[in-house]
C-alpha positions in Angstrom: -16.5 9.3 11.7 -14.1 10.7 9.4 -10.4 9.8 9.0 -8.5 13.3 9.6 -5.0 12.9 7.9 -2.4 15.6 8.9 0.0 17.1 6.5 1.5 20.5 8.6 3.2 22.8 6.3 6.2 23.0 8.8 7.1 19.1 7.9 8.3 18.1 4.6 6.5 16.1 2.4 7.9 14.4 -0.9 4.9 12.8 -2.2 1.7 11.1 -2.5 0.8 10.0 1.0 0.1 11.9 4.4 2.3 12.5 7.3 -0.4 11.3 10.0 -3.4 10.1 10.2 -5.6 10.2 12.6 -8.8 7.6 13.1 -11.5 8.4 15.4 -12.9 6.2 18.6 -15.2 3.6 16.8 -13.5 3.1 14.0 -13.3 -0.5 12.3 -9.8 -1.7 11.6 -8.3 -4.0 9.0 -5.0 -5.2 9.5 -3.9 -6.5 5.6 -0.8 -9.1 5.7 1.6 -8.5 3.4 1.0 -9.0 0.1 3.3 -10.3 -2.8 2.5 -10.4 -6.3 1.4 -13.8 -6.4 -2.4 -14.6 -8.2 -5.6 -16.5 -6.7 -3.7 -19.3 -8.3 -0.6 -19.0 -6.7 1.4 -18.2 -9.9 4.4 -15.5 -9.2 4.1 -13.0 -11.7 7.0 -12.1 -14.2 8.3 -8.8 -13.8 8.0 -6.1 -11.5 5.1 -4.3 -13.1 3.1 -7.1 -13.1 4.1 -8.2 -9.5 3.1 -4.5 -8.0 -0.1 -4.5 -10.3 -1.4 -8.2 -8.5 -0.4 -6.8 -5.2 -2.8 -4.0 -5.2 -5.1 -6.2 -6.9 -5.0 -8.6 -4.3 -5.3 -5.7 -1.4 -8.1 -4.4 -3.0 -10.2 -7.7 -3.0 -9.3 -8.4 0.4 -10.5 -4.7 1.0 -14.0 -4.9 -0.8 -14.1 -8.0 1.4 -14.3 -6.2 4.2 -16.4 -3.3 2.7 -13.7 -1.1 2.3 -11.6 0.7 -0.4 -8.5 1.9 -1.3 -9.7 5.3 0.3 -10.0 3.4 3.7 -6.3 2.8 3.8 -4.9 4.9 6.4 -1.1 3.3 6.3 0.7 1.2 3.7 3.8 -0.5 3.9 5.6 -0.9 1.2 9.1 -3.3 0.8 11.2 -3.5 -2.1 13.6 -5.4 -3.0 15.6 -2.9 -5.3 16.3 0.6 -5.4 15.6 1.1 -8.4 11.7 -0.3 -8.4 11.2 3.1 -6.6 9.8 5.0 -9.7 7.5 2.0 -11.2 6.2 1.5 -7.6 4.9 5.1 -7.7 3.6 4.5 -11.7 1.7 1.6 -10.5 0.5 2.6 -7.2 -0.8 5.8 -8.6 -3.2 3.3 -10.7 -4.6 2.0 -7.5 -4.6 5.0 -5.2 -6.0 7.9 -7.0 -6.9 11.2 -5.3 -6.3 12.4 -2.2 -6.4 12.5 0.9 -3.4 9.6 0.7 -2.5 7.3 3.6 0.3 7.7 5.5 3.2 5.7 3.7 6.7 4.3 4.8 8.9 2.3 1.9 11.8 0.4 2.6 14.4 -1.7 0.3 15.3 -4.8 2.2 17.8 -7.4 1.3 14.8 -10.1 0.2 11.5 -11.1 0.8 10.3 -14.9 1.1 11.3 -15.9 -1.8 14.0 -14.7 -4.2 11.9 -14.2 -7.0 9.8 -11.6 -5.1 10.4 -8.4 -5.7 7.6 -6.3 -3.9 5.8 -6.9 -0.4 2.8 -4.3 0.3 0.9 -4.1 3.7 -2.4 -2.3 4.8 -4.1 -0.8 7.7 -7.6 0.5 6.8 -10.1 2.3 9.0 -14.0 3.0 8.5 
């Protein structure tokens, strides 16, 4: 029961994730809520590094909860809260999520997230 991603050559791609994917009848889904960079202890954390870094931390856990892994994800969501957190998103991401084949992505910058002092909101859909 393999996930098939799609990446035709006659649609541009700009980066580390996949067009489409596809997951096959049978297939388990997890639905991950958004995640912010908050800790198991509910402490915000300082900068925008360190926010990205606990929010794949924390997708991850809830992941291996589930028996999954980053390689299950088959779309992420990602919301920022500045422009310019594009290119340490991507540094920190590619920490997380390795190798290919990459889930499909979508990223947005939104005016604000529930809190002010958030700066980075990640949600998952994984398959296996």
């Amino acid at each position: 029961m393999a996930i098939k991603f799609h990446n035709p050559k006659s649609v541009s791609l700009a980066g580390k994730y996949s067009l489409g994917a596809e997951v096959p009848a049978g297939a388990r889904f997890l639905y991950v809520s958004g995640q912010v960079g908050v800790d198991s202890r509910g402490k915000l954390q300082p900068t925008f590094e360190k926010q990205a870094a606990q929010v794949w931390k924390n997708i991850g856990q809830i992941l291996k909860s589930a028996g999954m892994s980053y390689k299950d994800m088959v779309k992420v969501t990602t919301f920022l809260t500045d422009a310019r957190f594009v290119a340490p998103f991507r540094a920190v991401r590619d920490q997380f999520v390795t190798e290919p084949p990459y889930p499909a992505s979508t990223l947005l910058i939104v005016a604000g997230l529930a809190d002010p002092a958030m700066l980075i909101e990640i949600e998952v859909v994984a398959a296996k």
